[in-house]
C-alpha positions in Angstrom: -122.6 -11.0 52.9 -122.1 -9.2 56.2 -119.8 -5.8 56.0 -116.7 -6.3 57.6 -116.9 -2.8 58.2 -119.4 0.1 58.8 -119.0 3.1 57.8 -119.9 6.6 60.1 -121.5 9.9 59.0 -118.6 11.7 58.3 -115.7 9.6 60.6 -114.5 6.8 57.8 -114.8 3.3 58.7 -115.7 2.0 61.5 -113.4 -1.2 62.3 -115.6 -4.1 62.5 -115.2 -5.4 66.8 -113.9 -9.1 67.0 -116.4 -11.5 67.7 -115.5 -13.4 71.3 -115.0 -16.6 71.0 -117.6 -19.0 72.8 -116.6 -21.8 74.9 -117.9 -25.3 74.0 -120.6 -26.1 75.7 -119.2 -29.1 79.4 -118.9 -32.5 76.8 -120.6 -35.1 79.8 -118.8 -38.0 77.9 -115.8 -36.7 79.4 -117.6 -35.2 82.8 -118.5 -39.0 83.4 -115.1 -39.6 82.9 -113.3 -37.7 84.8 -115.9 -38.3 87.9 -114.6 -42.1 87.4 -110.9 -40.7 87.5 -111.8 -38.6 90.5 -113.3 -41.6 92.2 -109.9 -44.0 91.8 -108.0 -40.8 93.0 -110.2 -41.0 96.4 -109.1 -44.6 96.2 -105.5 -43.9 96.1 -105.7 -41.1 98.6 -107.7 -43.2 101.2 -105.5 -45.8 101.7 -102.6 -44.0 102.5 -105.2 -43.5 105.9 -107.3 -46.4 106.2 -105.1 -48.6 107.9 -103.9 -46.3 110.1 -106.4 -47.0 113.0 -106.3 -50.7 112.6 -102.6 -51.1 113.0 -103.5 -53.0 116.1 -105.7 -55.5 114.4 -103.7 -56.3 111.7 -101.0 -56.5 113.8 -102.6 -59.4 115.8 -104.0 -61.0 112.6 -100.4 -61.7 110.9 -98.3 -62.2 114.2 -96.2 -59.2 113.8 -94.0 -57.4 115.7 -94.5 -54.0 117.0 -91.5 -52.6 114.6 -92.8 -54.4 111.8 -96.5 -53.5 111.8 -96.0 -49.7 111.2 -94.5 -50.7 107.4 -98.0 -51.8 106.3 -98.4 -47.2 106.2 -94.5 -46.7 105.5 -94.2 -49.3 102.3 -97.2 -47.7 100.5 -96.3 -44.2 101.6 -92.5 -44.7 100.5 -93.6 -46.5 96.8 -96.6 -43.7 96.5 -93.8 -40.9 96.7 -91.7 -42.2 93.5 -95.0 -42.8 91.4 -96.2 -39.6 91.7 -93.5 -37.8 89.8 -93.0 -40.6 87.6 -96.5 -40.3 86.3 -96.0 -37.5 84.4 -93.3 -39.5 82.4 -95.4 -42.4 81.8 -98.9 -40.4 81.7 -97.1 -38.9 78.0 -95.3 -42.3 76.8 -98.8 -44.4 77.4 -101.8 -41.8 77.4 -104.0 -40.6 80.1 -106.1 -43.4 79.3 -103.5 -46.4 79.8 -101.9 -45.0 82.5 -105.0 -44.6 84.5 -106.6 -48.4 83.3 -103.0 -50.0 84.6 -103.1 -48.0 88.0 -107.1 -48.8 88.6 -106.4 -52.5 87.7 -103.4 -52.7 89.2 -104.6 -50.7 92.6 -107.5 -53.1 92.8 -105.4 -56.3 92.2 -102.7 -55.1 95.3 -105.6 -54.8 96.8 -106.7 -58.4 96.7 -103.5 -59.3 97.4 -102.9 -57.6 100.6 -106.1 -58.7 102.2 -105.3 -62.4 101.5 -101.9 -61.7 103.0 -101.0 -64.3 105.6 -97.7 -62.6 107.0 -96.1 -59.4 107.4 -93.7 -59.7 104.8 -96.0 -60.7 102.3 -98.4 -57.7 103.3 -95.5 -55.0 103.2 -94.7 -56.2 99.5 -98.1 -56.0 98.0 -99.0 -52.5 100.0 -95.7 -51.1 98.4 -97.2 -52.2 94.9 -100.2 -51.3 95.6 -98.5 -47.7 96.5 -96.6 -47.6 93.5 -99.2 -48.5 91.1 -102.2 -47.1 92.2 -100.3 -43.3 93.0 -99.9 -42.8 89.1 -103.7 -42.1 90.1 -103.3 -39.1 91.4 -101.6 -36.3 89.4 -103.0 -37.8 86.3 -106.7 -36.3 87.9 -105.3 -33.0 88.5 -103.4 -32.7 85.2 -106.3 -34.0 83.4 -108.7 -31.3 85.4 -106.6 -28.5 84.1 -105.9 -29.7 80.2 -109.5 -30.9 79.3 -111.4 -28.4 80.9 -111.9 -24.7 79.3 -111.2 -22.6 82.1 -114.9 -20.9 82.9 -115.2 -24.8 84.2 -112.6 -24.6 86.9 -114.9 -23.4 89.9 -116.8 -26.8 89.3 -114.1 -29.3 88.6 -110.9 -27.5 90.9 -113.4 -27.9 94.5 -113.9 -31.6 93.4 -110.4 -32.3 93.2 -109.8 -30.4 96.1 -112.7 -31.9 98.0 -111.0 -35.5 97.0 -107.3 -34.3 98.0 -108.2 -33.7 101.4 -111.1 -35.2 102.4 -110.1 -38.4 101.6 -107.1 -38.4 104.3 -108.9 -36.7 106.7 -111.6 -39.7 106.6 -109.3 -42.6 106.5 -108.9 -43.4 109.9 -112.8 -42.9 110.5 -113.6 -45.5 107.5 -111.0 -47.8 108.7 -112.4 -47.9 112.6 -115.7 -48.4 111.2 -114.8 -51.1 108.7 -112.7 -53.1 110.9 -114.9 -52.8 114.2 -117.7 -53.9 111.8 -116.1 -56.6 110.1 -112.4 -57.5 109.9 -109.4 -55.9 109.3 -109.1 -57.7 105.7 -112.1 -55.5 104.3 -109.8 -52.6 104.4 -108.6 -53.6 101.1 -111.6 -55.3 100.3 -113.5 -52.7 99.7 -111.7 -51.5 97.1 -112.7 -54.5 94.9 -116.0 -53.4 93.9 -115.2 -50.3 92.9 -111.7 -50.6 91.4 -112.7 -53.0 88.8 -115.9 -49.9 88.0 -113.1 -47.4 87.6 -110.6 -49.5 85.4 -113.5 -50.5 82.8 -115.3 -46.9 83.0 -111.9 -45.6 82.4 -110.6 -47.7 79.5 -114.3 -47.1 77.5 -114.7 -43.2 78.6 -111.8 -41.6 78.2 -109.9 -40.5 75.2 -107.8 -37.7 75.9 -105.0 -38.0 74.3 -103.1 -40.4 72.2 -99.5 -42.3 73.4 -96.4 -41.6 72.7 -94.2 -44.7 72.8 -91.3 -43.0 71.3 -90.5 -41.5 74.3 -89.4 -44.9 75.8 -86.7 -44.8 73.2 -85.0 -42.1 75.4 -86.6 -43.3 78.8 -84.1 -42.5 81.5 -83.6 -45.0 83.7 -80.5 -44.0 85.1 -82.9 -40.6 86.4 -85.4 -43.4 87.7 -83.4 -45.7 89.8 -81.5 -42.0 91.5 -85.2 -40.7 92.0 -86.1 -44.0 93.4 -83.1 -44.1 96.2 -83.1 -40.2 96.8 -87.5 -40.4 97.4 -87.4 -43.7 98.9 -84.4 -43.1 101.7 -85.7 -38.8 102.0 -89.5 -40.8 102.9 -87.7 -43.6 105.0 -85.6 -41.4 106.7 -88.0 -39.0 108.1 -90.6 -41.6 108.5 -88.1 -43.8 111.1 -85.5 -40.8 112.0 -87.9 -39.5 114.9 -88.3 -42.7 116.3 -85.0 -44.2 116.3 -83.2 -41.0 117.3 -82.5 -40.2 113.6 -78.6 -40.8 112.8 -78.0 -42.8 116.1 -79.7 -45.8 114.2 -77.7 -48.2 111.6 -80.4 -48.1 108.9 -81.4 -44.8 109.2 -77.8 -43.6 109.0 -77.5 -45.9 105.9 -80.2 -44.6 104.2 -79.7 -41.3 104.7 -76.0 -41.9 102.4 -78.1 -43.8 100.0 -80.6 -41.1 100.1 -78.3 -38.1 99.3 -76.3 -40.2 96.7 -78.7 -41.0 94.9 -79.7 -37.2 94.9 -76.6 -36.1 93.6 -77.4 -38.5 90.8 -80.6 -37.8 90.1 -80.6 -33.8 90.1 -77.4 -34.5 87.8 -79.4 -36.5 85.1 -82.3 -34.0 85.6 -80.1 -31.2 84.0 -77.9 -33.9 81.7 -80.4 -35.9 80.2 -81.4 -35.8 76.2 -85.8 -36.6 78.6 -84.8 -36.6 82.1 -87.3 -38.5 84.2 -88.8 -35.1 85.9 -88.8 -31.6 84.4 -88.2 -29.1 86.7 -88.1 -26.1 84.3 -91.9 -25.7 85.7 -90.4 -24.3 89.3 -88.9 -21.6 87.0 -92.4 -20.7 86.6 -93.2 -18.2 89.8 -97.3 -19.6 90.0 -96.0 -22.8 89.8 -93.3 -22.4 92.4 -95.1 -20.4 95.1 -97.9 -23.0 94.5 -95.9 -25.4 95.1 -94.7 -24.1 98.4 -97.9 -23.5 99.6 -99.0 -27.0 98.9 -95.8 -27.8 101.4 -97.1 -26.2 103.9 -100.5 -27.5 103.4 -99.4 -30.8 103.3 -98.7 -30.3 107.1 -101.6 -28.9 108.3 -103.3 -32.4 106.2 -101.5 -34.8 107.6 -99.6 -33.3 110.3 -102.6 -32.5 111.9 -104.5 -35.9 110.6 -101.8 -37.7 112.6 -101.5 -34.9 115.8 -105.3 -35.3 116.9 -105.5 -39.5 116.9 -102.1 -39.1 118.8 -103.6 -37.1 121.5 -107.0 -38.8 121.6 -105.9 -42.8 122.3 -102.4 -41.5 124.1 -104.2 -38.7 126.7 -107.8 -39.5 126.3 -107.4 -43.5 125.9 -110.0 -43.5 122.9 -110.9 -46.8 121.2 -110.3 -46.6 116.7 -113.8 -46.3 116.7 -114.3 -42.9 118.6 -111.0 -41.0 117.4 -113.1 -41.6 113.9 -116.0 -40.2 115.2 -114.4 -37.2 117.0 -112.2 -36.4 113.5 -115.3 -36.6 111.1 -116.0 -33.2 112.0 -112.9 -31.8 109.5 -114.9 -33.6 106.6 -118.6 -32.7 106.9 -116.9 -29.1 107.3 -115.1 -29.7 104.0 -118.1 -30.8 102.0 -120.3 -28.1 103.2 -117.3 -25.5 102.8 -116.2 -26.5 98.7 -119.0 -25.1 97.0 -118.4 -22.1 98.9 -115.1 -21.6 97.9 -115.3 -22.8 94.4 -118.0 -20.0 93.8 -115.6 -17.9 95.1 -112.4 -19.4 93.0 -113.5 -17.4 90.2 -114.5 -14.0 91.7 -112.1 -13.3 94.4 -108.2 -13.5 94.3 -106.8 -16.5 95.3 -104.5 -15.1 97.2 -107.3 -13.9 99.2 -108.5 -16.9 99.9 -105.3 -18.3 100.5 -104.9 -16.0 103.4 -108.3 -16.9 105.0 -107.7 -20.5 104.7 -104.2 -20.5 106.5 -105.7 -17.7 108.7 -108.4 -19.8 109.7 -105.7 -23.0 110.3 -103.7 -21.1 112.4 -106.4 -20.0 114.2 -107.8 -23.3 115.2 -104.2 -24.5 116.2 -103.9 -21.7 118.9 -106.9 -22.7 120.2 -105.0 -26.0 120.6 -102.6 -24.2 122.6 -104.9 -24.6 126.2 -105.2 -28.0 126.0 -105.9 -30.5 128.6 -106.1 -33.9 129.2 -110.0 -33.5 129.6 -110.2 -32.4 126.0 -112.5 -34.1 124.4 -114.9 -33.4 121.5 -116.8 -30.5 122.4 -113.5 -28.6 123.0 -111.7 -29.7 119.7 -115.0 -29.0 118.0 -114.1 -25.4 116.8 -110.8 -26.6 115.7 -112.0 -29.4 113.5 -113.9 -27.0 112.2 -111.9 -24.4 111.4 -109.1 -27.2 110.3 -111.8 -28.6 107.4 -113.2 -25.6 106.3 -109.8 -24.1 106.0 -108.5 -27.0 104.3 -111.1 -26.3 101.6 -110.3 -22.4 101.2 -106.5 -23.6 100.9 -106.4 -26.3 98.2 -108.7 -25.1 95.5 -106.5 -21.2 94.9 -103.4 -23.4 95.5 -104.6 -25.9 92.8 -105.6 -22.7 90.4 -101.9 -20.6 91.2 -99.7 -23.2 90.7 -101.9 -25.3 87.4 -103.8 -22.7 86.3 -101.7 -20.4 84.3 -99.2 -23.5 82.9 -99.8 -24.3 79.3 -101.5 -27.5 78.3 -98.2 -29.8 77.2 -96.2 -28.7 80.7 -99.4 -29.7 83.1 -98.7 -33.4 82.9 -95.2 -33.3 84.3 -96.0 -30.3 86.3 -98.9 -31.7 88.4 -96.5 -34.7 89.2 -94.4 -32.5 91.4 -97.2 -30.5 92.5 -98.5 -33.4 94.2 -95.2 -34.5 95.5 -94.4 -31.2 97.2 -97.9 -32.0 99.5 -96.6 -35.5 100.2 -93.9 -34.4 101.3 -94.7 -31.6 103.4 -96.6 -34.3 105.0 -93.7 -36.7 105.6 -91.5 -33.4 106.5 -94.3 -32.5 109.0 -94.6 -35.7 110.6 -91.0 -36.0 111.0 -90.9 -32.7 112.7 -94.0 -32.8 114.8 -92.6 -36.5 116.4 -89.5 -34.7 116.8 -90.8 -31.8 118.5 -93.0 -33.9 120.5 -90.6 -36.1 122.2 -87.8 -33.3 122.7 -90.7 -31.1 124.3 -91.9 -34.2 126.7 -88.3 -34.9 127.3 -87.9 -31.1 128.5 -91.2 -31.1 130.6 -90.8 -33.6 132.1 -87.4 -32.6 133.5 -88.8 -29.6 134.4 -91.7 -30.7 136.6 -89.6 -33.7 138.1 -87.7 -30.5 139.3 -90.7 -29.2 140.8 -92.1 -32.5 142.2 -89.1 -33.2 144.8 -89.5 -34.3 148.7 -89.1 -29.9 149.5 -92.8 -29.8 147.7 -95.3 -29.1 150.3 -98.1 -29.5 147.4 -96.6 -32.4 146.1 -96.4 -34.2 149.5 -99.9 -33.1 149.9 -100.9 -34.8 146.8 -99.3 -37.8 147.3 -100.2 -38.2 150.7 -104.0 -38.1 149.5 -102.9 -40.5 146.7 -101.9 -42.5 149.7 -104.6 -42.9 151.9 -107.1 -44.0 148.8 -104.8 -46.5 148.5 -104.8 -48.3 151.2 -108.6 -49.0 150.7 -107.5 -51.5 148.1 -105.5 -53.3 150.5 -102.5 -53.2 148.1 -99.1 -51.5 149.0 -100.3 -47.8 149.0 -96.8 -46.3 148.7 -95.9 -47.5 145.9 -99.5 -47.4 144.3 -99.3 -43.9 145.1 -96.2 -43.0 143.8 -96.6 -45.1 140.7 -99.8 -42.7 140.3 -98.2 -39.5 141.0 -95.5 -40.4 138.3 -97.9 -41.2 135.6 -99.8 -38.2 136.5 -96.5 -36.1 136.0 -95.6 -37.7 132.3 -99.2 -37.1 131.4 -99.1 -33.3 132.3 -95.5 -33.5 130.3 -97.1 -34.8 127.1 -100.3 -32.8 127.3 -97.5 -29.5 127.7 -95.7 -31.1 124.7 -98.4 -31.0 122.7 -99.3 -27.4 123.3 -95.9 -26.3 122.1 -96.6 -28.2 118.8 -99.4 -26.8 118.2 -98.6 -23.0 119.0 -95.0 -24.1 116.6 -97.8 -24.8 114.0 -99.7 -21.8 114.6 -96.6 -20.2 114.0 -96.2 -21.7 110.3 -99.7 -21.4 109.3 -99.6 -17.3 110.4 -96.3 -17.2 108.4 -97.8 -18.9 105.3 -100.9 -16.7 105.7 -98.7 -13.5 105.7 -96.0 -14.4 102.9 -99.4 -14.4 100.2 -99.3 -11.1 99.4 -95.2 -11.6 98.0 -97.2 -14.4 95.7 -98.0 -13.1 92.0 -101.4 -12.6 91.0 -102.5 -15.2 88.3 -102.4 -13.6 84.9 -105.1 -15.0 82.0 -105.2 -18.7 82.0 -102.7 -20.2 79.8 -104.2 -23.9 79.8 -107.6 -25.0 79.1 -109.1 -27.7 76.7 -107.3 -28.8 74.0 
């Protein structure tokens, strides 16, 4: 029998040191697993994206309109935004497993659905399901990540679902170009068949997590649901439509927004009233969580904000097909899959808030660089920004994913990864709304400006158009008017190209801000979570 305690030549006994606890050794039943989880999350991500550079094509395969086409993105965006903090909810009433099974199986099935579609309606119905039930996919990964995993297994399992989280957006248009210029637009959804149906079984044999808890849909609050539902819905609506319609001045946008805040005032009452309210947001009174959580806001405009900026400028200024704006964006995600080892070495040995402030360093520096653009850009001079965009991206997400998930304990990660992933959706919608905003208040601006400049009292002007004029009339057309229709178009090209530069120095702005503010953020104390 081994002494608990030794004893010294004349000191007494010695107190026996506490053996340190090894971790068990990475269980690959549940490695498998989770890749298979991490794979449907891609799904999920991806098609938020993939459609976005085929609008056209759909659009001409369904005979629909040019305001009812861009609801095939807005449907599965607005239905995504409720699921995600729903998940948390249902991921504890029905087990990790179930929940996961019904959003593969159900992802896969919208899927088939929406590619047999043969009108708009019946496509914007079956995209929003395929929204609702296949985004239950995504917080269920990074909860899982951060509850079955010991914590000495975070630098491998954090830069996957990091990897996932961004790359997956930043792709979609690419994949979608490619897909549709090589087959058809329907093999969008399509390809989600194969796979899908992989993921549901692998998930329902694999995983075993935890256990259900159907007692919970005793006190299910639906009254909390349907106010989440309006408030998320109408906030998603709102500032997906607002920019374009001139916010307020439109009927539906105006009646959402009452819906919208209505329906707030309901659902944040229920939130603190409720015996189970539908979200817990006692995890923003966690300050890891919380500055997380704002940092993922911010992120989530640099993602999609700038996923959406880039294609914008390429087919409106540059006149690029769906096929080359893929090509030119692909840069971001070859940078982010040579730059996530890297920084999930790095995850465990340097403070995140370290990283943190590289990463949004490293965003804000490839956004001024933005700030000199021309309308001869093309993809040798955005080259250094896509790559200081993806490898950013990478050095971002995984000490966000660790500050805010990290330190939480086990039983508050499922409900707290829900609104951790909603806060980067909706930075995205935010950013959106707010870049289209800027952007057509800054053209507007412009081009008042130089139309002040370009007047009849311009010598240079008159000089240009003059020279306008005279290649002209080789045509044989009416050269005046040729010419003057040239000049003007050359005018509200300059004005867009200058609005875009004042987005992107705006957006410098925020990045430098973020990159700044990391310092007031808390280091991470010992990690409360792990396997269980």
């Amino acid at each position: 029998m081994a002494a608990s305690a030794a004893v010294g030549p004349g000191r007494g006994p010695i107190p026996a040191v506490p053996a340190v606890a090894a971790e068990p050794p990475l269980d690959r039943r549940r490695m498998v697993a989770f890749l298979c989880m991490v794979f449907g999350m891609f799904m999920a991500i991806l098609d938020i994206q993939i459609v976005s550079a085929s609008l056209n094509e759909i659009q001409a395969g369904l005979s629909a309109s040019g305001d009812e086409i861009p609801w095939v993105q807005t449907s599965y965006l607005i239905a995504e935004v409720i699921s995600i903090p729903l998940s948390g909810t249902l991921s504890r009433v029905l087990s990790t497993r179930w929940m996961f099974v019904i959003s593969a199986g159900g992802f896969t099935l919208m899927s088939v659905m929406c590619a047999t579609s043969s009108s708009i309606n019946e496509m914007i119905v079956w995209r929003a399901l395929q929204g609702f039930i296949g985004g239950g996919m995504i917080p269920t990964v990074f909860a899982s990540a951060f509850t079955i995993f010991p914590p000495s297994k975070r630098s491998i399992v954090s830069p996957m679902i990091g990897l996932v989280a961004t790359l997956a957006p930043t792709i979609g248009p690419t994949v979608g170009g490619y897909l549709t210029d090589l087959g058809s637009w329907h093999w969008l959804f399509l390809i989600n068949v194969v796979p899908g149906i992989a993921v549901t079984v692998s998930t329902y044999v694999l995983v075993d997590f935890d256990e259900p808890n159907l007692d919970l849909f005793k006190s299910f609050d639906w009254y909390g649901l349907a106010g989440m539902a309006g408030f998320l819905g109408c906030l998603e609506y709102v500032l997906e439509e607002g920019p374009n319609h001139d916010w307020l001045q439109d009927d539906a946008v105006a009646i959402c927004t009452v819906i919208g805040v209505v329906s707030a005032v309901g659902f944040f009452w229920r939130v603190f009233t409720a015996k189970q309210p539908i979200v817990d947001l006692r995890a923003f009174t966690d300050r890891n969580f919380a500055a997380g959580c704002a940092a993922s806001f911010v992120l989530g405009i640099g993602l999609y904000g700038l996923t959406y900026l880039y294609p914008v400028y390429l087919a409106r200024v540059r006149g690029y097909s769906a096929l080359q704006i893929g090509e030119t964006m692909f840069v971001s995600g070859l940078c982010m899959f040579a730059t996530a080892p890297i920084a999930g070495r790095f995850s465990g040995k340097v403070d995140p808030r370290i990283l943190m402030a590289i990463g949004f360093t490293g965003f804000a520096a490839g956004t001024w660089i933005v700030t000199g653009l021309t309308k001869d850009w093309d993809f040798w001079e955005l080259l250094w920004p896509q790559v200081l965009r993806g490898c950013s991206l990478m050095l971002c997400m995984i000490p966000i994913n660790n500050i805010a998930l990290g330190t939480l304990p086990p039983a508050r990660i499922k409900n707290a990864s829900g609104l951790y992933n909603l806060t980067r959706n909706l930075g995205g919608a935010v950013g959106l709304a707010l870049i289209n905003t800027l952007l057509n208040d800054r053209w507007d601006l412009h081009l008042a400006r130089l139309h002040e400049r370009f007047t009849w009292a311009n010598g240079a002007a008159l000089e240009r158009l003059d020279a306008m004029r005279r290649q002209f009339e080789a045509t044989g057309g009416d050269a005046e008017k040729m010419a003057l229709k040239a000049m003007t178009n050359t005018v509200r090209m300059q004005g867009l190209v200058m609005s875009f530069e004042d987005v992107f120095l705006v957006l410098t702005g925020l990045f430098l801000t973020m990159a700044l503010a990391t310092p007031l953020i808390r280091k991470p104390a010992a990690v409360a979570g792990g396997a269980h």
